[in-house]
DSSP file (Angstrom, degrees, kcal/mol; ACC not computed):
  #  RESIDUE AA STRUCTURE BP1 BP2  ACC     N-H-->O    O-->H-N    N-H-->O    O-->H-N    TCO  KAPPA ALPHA  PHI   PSI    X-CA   Y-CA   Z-CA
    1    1 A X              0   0    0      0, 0.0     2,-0.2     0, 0.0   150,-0.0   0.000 360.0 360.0 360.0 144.3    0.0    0.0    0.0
    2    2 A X        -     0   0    0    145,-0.1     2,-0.1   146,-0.1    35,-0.1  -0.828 360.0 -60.8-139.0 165.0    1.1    3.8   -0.7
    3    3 A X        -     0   0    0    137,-0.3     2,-0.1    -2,-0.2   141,-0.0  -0.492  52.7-123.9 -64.4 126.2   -0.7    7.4   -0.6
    4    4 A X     >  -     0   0    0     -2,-0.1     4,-1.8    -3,-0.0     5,-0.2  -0.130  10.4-124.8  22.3 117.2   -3.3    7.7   -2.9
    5    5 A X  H  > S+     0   0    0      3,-0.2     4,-4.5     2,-0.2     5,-0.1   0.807 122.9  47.9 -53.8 -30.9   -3.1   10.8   -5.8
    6    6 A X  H  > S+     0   0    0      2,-0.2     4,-1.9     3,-0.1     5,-0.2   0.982 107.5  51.7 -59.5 -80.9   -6.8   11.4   -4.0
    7    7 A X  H >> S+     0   0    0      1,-0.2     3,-1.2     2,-0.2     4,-1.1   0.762 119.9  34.2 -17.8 -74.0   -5.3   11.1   -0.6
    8    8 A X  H >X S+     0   0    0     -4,-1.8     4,-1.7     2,-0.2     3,-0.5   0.905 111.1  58.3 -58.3 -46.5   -2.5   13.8   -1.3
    9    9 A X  H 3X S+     0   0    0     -4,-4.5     4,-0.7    -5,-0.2    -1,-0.2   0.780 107.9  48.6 -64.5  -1.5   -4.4   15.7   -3.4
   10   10 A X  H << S+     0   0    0     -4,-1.9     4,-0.5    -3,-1.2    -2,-0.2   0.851 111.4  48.5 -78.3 -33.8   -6.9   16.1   -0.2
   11   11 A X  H <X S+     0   0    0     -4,-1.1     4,-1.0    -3,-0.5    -2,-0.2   0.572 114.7  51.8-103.0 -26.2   -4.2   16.9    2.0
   12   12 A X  H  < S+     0   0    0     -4,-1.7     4,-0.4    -5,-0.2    -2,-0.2   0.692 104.7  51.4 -64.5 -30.7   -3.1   19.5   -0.8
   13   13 A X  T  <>S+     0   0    0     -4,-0.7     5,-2.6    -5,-0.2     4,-0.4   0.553 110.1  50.3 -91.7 -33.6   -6.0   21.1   -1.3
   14   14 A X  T >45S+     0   0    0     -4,-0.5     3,-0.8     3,-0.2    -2,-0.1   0.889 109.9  43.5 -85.5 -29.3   -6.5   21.8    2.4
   15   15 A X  T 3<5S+     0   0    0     -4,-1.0    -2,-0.2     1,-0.2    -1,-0.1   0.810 110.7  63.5 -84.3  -3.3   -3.1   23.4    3.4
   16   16 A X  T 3 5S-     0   0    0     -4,-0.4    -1,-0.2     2,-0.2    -2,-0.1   0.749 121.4-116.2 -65.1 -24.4   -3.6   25.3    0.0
   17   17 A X  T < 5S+     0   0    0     -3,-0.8     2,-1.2    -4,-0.4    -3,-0.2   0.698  72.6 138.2  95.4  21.5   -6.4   26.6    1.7
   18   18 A X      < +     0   0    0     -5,-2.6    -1,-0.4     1,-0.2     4,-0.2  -0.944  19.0 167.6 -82.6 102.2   -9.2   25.0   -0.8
   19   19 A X     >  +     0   0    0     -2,-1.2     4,-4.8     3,-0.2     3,-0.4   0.932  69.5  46.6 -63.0 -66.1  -11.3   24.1    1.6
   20   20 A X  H >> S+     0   0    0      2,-0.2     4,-1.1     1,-0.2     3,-0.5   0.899 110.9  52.0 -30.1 -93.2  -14.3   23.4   -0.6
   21   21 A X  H 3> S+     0   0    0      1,-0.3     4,-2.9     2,-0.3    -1,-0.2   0.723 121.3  42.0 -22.4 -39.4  -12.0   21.2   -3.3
   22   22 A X  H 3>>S+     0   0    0     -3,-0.4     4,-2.6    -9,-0.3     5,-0.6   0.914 111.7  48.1-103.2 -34.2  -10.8   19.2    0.4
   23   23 A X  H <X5S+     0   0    0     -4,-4.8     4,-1.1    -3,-0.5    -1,-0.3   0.902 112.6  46.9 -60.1 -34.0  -13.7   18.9    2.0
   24   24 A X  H  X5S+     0   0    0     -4,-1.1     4,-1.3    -5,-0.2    -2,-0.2   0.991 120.8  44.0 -58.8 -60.3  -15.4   17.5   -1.3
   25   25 A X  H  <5S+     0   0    0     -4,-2.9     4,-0.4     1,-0.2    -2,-0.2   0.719 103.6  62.2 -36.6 -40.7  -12.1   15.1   -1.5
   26   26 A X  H ><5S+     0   0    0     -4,-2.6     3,-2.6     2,-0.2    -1,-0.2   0.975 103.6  50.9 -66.3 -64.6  -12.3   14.3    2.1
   27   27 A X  H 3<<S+     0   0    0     -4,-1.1    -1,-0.2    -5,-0.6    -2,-0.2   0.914 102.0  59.4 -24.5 -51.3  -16.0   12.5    1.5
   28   28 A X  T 3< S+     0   0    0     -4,-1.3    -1,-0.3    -5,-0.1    -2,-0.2   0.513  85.5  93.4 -90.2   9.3  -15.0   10.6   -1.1
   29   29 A X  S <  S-     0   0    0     -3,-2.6     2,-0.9    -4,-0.4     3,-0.0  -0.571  80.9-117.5 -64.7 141.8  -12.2    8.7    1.0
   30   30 A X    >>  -     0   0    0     -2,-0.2     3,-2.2     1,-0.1     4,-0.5  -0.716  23.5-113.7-105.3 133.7  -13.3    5.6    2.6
   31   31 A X  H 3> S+     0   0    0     -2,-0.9     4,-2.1     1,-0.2     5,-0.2   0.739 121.9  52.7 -12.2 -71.1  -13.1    5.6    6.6
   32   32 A X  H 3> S+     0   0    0      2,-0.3     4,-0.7     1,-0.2     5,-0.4   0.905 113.1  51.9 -54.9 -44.4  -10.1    2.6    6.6
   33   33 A X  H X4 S+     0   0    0     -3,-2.2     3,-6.9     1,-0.2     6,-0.6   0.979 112.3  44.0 -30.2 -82.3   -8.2    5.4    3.9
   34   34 A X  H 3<>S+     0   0    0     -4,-0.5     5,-1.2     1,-0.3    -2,-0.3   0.693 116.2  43.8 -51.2 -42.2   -8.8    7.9    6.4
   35   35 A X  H 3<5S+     0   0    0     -4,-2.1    -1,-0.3    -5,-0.3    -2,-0.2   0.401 130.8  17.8 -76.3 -18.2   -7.7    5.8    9.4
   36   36 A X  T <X5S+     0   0    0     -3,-6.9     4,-3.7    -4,-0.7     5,-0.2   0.409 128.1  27.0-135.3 -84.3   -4.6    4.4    7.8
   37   37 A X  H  >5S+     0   0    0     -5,-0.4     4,-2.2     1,-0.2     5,-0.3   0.978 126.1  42.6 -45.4 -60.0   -3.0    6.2    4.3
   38   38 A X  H >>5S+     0   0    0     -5,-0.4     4,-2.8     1,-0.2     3,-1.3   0.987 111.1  54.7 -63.3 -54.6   -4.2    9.6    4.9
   39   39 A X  H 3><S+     0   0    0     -5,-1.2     4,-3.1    -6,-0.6     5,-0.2   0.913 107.2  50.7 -38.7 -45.4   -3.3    9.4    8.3
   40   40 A X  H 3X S+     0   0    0     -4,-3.7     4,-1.8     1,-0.2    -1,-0.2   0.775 108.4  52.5 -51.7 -35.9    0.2    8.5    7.4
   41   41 A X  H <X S+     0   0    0     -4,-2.2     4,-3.5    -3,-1.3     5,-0.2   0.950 109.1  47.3 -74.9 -45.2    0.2   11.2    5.3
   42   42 A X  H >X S+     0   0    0     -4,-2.8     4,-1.2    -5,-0.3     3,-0.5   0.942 110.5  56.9 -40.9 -88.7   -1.0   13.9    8.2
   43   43 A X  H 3X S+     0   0    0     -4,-3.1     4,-2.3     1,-0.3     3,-0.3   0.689 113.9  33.9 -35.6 -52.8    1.4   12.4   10.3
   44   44 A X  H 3X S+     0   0    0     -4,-1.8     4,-2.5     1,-0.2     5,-0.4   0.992 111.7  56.3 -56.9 -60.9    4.5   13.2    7.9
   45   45 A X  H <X S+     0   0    0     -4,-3.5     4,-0.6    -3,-0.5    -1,-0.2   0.738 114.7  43.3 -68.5 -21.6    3.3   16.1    6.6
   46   46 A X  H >X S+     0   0    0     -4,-1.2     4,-2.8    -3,-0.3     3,-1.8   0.969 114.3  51.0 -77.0 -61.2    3.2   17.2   10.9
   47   47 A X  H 3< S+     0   0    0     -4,-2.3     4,-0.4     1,-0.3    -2,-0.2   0.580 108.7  54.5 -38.9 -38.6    6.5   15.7   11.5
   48   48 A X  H 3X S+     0   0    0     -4,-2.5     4,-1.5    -5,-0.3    -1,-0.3   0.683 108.7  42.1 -98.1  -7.6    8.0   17.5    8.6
   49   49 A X  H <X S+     0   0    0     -3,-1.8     4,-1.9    -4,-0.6    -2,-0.3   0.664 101.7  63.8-106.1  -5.7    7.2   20.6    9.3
   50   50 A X  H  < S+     0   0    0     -4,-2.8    -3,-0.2     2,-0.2    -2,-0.1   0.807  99.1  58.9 -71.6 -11.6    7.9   20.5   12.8
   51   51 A X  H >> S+     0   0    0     -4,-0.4     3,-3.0    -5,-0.2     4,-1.5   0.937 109.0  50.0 -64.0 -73.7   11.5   19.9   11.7
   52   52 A X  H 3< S+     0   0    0     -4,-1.5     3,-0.2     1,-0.3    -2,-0.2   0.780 116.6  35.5 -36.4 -43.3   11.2   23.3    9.8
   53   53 A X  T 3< S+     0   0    0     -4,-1.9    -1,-0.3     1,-0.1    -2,-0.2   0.450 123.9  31.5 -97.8 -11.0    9.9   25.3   12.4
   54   54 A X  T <4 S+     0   0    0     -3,-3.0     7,-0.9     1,-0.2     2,-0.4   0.306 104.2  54.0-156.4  28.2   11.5   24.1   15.7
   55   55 A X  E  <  -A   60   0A   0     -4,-1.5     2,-0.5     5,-0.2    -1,-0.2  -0.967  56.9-168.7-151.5 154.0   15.3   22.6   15.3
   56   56 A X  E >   -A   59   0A   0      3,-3.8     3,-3.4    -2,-0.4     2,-0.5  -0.990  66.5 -43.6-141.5 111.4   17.9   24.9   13.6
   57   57 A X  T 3  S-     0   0    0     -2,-0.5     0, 0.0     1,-0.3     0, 0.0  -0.333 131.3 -15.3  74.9-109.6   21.1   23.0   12.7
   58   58 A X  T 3  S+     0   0    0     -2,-0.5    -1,-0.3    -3,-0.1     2,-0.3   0.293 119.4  84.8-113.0  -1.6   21.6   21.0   16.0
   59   59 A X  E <   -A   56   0A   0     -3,-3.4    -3,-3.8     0, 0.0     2,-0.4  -0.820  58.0-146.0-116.3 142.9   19.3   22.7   18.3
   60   60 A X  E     -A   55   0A   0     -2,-0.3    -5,-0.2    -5,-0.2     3,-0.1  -0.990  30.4 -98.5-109.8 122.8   15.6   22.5   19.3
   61   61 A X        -     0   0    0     -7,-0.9    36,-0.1    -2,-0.4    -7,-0.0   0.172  42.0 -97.5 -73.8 145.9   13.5   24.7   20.2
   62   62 A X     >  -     0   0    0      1,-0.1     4,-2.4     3,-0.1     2,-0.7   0.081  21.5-122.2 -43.2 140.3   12.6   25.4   23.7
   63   63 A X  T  4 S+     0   0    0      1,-0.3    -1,-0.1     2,-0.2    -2,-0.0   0.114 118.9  55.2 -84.8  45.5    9.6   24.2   25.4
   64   64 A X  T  > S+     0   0    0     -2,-0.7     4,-0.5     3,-0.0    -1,-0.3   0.118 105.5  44.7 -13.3 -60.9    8.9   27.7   25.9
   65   65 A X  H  > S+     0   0    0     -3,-0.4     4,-1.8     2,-0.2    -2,-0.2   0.922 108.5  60.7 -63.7 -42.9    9.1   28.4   22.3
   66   66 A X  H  < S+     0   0    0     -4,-2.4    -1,-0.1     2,-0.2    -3,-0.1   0.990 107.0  52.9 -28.1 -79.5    6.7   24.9   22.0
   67   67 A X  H >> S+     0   0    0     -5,-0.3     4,-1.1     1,-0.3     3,-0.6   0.711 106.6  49.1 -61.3 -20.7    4.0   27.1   24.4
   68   68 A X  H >X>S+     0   0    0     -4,-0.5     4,-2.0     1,-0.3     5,-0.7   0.884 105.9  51.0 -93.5 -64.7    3.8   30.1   22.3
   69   69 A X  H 3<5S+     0   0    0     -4,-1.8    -1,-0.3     1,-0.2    -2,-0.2   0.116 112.5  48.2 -62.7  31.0    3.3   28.7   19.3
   70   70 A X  H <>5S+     0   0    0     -3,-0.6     4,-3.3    -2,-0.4    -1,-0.2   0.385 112.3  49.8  -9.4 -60.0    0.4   26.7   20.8
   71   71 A X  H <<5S+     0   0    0     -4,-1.1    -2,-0.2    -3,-0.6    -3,-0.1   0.614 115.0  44.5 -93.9 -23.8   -1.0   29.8   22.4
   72   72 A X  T ><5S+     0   0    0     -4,-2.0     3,-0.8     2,-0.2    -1,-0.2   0.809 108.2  53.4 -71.5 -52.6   -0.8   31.8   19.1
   73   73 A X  G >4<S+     0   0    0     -5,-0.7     3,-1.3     1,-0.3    -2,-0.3   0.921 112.4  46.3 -75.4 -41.7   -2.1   29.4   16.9
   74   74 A X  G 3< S+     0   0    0     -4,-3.3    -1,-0.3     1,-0.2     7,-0.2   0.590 107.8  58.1 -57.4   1.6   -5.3   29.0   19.3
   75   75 A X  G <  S+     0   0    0     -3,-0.8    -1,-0.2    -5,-0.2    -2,-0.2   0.183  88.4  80.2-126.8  18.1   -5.5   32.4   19.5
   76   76 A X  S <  S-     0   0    0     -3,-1.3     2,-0.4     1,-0.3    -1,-0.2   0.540 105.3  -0.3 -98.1 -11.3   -5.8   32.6   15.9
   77   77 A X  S >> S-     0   0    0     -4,-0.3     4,-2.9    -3,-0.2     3,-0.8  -0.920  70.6-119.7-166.7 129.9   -9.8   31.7   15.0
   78   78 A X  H 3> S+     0   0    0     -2,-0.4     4,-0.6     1,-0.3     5,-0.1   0.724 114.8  68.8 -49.5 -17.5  -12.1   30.8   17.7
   79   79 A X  H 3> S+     0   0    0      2,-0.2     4,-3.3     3,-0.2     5,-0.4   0.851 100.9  46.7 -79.2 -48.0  -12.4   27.5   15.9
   80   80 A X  H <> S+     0   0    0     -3,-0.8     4,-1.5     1,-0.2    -2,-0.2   0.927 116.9  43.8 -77.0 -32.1   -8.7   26.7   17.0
   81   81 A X  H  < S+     0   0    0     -4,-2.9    -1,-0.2    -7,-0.2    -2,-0.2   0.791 109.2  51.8 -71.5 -12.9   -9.2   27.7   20.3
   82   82 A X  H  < S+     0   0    0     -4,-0.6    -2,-0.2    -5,-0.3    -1,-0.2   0.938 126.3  27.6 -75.4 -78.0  -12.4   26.0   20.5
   83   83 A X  H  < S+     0   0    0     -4,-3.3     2,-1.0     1,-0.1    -3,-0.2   0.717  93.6  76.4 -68.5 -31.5  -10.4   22.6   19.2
   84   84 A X  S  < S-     0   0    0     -4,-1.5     2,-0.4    -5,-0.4    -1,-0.1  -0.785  72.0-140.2 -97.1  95.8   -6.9   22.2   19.8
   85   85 A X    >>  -     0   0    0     -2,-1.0     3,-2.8     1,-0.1     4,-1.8  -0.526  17.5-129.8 -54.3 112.1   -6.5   21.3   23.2
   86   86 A X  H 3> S+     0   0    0     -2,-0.4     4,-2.1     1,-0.3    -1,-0.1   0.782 103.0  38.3 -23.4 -64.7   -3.4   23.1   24.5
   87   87 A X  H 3> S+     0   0    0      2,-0.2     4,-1.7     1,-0.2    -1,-0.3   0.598 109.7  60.0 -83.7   4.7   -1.7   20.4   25.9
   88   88 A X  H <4 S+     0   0    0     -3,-2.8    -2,-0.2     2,-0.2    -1,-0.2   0.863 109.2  44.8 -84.4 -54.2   -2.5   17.9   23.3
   89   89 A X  H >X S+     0   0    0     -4,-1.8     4,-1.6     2,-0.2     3,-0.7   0.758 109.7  56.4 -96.3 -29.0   -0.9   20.0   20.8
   90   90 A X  H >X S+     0   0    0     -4,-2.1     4,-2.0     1,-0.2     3,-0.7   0.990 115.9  39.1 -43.6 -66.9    2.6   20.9   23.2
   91   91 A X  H 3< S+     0   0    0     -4,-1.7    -1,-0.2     1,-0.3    -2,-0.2   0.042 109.9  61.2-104.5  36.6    3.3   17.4   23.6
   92   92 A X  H <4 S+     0   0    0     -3,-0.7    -1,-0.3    -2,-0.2    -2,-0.2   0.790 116.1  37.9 -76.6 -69.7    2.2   16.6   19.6
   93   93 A X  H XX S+     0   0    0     -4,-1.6     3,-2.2    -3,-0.7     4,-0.9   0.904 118.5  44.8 -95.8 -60.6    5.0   18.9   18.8
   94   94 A X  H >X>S+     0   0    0     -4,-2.0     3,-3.8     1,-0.3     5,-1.1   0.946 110.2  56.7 -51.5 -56.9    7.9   17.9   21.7
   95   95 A X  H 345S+     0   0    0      1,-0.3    -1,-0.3     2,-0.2    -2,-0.2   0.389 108.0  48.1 -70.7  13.1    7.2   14.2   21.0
   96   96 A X  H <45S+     0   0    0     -3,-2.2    -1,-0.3    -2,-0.5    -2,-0.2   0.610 109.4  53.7-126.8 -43.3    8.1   15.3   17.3
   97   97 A X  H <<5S-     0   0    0     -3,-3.8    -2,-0.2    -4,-0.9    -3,-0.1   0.400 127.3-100.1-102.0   3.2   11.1   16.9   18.8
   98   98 A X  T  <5S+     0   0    0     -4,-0.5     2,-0.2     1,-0.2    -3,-0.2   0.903  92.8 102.1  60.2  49.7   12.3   13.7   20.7
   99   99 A X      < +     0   0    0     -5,-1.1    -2,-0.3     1,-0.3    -1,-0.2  -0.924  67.4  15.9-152.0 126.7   10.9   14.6   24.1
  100  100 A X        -     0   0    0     -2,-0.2     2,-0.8    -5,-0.1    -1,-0.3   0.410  67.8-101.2 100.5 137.2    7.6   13.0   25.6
  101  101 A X        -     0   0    0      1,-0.1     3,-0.3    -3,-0.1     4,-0.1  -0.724  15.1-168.8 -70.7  89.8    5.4   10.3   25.0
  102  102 A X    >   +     0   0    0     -2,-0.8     3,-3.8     1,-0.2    -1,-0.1   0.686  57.3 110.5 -54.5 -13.4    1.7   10.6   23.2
  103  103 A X  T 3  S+     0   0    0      1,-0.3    -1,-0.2     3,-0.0     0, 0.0   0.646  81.6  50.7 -15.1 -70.5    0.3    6.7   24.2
  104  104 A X  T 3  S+     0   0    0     -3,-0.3     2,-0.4     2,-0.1    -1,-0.3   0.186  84.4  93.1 -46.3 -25.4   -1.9    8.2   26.2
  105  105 A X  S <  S-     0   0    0     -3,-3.8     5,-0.1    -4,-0.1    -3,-0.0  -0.700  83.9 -98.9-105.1 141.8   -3.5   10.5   24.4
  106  106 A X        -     0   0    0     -2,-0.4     3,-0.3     3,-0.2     5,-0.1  -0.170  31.3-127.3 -62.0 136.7   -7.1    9.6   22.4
  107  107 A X  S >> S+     0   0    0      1,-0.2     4,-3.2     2,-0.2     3,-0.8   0.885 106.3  44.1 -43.1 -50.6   -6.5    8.7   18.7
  108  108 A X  T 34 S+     0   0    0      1,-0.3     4,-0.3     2,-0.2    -1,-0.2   0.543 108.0  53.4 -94.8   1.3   -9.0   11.2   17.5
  109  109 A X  T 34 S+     0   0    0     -3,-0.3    -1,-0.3     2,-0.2    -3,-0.2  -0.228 116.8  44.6-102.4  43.2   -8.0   14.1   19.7
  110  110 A X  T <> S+     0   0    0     -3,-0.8     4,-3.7    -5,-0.1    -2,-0.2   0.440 107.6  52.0-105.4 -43.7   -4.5   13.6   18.4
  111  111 A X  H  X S+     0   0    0     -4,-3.2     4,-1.0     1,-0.2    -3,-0.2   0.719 111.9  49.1 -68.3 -19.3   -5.4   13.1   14.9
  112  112 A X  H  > S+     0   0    0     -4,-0.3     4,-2.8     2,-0.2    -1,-0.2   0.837 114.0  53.0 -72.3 -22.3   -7.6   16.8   15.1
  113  113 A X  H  > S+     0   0    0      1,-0.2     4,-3.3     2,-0.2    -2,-0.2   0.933 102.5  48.4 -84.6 -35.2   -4.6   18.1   16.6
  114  114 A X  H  X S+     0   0    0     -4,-3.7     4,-2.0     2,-0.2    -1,-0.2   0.763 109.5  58.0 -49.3 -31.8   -2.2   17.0   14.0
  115  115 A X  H  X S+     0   0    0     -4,-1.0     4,-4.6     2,-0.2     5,-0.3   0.974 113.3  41.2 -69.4 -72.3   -4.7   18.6   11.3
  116  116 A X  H  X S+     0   0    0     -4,-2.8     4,-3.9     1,-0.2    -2,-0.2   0.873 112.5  48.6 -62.8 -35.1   -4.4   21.9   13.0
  117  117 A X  H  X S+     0   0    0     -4,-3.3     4,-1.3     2,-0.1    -1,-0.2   0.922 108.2  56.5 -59.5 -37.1   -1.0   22.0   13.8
  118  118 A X  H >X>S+     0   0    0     -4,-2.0     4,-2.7     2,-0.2     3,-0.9   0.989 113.3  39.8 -37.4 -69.9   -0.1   21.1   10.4
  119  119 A X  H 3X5S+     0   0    0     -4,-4.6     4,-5.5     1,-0.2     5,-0.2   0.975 110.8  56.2 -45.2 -42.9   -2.1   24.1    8.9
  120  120 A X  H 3X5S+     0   0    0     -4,-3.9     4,-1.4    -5,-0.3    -1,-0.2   0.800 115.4  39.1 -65.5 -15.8   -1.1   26.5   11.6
  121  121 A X  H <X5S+     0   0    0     -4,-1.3     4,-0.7    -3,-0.9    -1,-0.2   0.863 114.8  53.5 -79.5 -53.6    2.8   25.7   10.6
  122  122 A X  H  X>S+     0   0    0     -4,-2.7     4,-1.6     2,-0.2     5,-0.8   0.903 110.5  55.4 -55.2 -50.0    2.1   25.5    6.7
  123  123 A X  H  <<S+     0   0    0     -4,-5.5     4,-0.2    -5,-0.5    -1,-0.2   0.939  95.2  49.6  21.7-141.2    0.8   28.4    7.3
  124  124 A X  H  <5S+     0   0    0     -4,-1.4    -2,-0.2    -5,-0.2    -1,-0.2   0.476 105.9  70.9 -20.0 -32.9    3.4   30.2    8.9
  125  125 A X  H  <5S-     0   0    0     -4,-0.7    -2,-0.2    -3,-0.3    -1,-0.2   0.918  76.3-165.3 -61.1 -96.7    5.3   28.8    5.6
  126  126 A X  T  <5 +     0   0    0     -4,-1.6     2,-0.2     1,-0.1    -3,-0.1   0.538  27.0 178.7  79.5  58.6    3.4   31.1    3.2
  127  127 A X      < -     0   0    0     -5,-0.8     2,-0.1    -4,-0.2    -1,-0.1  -0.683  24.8-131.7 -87.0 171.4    4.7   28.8    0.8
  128  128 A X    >>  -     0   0    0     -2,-0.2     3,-1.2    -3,-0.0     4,-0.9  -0.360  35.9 -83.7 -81.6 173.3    4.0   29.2   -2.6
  129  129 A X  H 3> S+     0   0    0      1,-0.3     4,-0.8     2,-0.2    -2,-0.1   0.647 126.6  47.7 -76.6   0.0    2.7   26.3   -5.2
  130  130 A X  H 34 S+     0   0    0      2,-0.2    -1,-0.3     3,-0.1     5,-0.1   0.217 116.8  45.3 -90.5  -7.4    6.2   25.0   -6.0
  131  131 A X  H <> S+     0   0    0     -3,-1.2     4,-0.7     3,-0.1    -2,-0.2   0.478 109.3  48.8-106.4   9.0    7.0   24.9   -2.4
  132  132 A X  H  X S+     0   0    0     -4,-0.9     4,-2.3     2,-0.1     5,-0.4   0.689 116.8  47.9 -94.6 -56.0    3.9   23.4   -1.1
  133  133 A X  H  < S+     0   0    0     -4,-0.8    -3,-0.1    -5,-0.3    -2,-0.1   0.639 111.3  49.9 -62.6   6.6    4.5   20.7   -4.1
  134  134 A X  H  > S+     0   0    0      3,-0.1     4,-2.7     2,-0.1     3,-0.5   0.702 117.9  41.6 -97.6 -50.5    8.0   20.4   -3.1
  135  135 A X  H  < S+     0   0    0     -4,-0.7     4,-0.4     1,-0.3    -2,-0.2   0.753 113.8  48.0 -32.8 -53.1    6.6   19.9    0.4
  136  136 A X  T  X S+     0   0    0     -4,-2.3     4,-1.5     1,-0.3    -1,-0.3   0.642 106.5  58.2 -95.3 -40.0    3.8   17.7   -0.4
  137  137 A X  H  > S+     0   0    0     -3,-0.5     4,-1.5    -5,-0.4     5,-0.4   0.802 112.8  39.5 -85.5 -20.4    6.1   15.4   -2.6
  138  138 A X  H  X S+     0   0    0     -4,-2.7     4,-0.7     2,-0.2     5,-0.2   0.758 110.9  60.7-103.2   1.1    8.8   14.5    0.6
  139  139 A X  H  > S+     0   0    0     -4,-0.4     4,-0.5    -5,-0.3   -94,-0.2   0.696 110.7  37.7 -89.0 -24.1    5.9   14.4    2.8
  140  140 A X  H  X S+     0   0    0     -4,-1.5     4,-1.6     2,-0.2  -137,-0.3   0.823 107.2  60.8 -87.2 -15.9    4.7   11.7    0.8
  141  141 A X  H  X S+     0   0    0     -4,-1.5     4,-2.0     2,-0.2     5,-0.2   0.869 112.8  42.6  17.6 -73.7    8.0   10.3    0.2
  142  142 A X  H  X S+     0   0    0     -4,-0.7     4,-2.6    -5,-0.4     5,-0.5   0.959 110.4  52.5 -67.5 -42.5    8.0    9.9    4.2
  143  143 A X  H >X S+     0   0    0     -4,-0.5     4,-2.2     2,-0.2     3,-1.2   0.980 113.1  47.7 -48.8 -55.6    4.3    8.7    4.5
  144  144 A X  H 3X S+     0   0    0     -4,-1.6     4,-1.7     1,-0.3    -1,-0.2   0.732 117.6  44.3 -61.8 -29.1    5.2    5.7    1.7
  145  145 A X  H 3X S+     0   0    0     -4,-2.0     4,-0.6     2,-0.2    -1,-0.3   0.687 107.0  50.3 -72.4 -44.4    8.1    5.0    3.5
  146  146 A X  H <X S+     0   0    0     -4,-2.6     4,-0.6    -3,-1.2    -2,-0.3   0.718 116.3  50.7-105.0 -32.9    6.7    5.0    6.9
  147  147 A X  H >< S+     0   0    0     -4,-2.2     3,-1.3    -5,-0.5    -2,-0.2   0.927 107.3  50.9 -69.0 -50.9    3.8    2.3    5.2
  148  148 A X  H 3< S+     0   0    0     -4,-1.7     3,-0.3     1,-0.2    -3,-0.1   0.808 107.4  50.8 -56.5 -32.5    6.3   -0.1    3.6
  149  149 A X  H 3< S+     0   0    0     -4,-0.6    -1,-0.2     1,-0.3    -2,-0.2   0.822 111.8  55.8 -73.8 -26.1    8.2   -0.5    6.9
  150  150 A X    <<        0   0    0     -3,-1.3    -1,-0.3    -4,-0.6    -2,-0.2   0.237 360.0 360.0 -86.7  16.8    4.4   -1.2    8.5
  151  151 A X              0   0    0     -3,-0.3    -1,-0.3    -4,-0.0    -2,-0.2   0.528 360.0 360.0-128.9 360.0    3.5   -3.9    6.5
């Protein structure tokens, strides 16, 4: 099994900010998709940008640094503050960073949280479309990768 052109283009379409275009896409994915490929994808696509945004060189950013960009990124639409549980989304982004454990934490308030951190980081990118499709191709890269190993 590998990501889907659907899958990615769903996961493209949202951090592009087509909502409409990802929400249609999102439908037509079948629940076991969503739960397994797409997830995979989420997860890379978190995982790599959390690289971007919070180690430089040899250093990682502070769990200080962690809590503000939490606290910003809720504090950006009442809808993220509403959803993204604070601490859900700290120790998302430190277990990323190779400090803390997630076990614990409910599949599907992780997986909302990954959705939103993702955006709020892509984001923060302002990439353009050749650097969200450079993005988008090594975050599936990692997803296909992170599926071969599982199987």
């Amino acid at each position: 099994m590998a990501v889907t052109d659907k899958q990615a283009a769903t996961l493209h379409a949202q951090l592009a900010g087509r909502i409409e275009d990802h929400n249609r896409l999102f439908e037509e994915l079948t629940p076991e998709e969503v739960g397994y490929e797409y997830s995979a994808l989420i997860a890379a696509g978190v995982f790599e940008a959390i690289g971007r945004r919070f180690i430089r060189g040899e250093e990682t950013a502070s769990d200080q640094e962690v809590t503000k960009f939490v606290a910003d990124l809720r504090s950006r639409t009442p809808a993220a503050a509403e959803n993204l549980d604070p601490v859900v989304a700290e120790r998302l982004i430190r277990h990323s960073l190779g400090r803390g454990d997630i076990d614990d934490i409910d599949r599907k308030i992780f997986f909302g949280a990954q959705i939103i951190v993702l955006g709020g980081l892509v984001a923060d990118e302002d990439f353009g479309e050749a650097e969200l499709d450079s993005f988008m191709a090594t975050v599936r890269e990692t997803a296909d990768d992170w599926i071969s190993r599982d199987n």
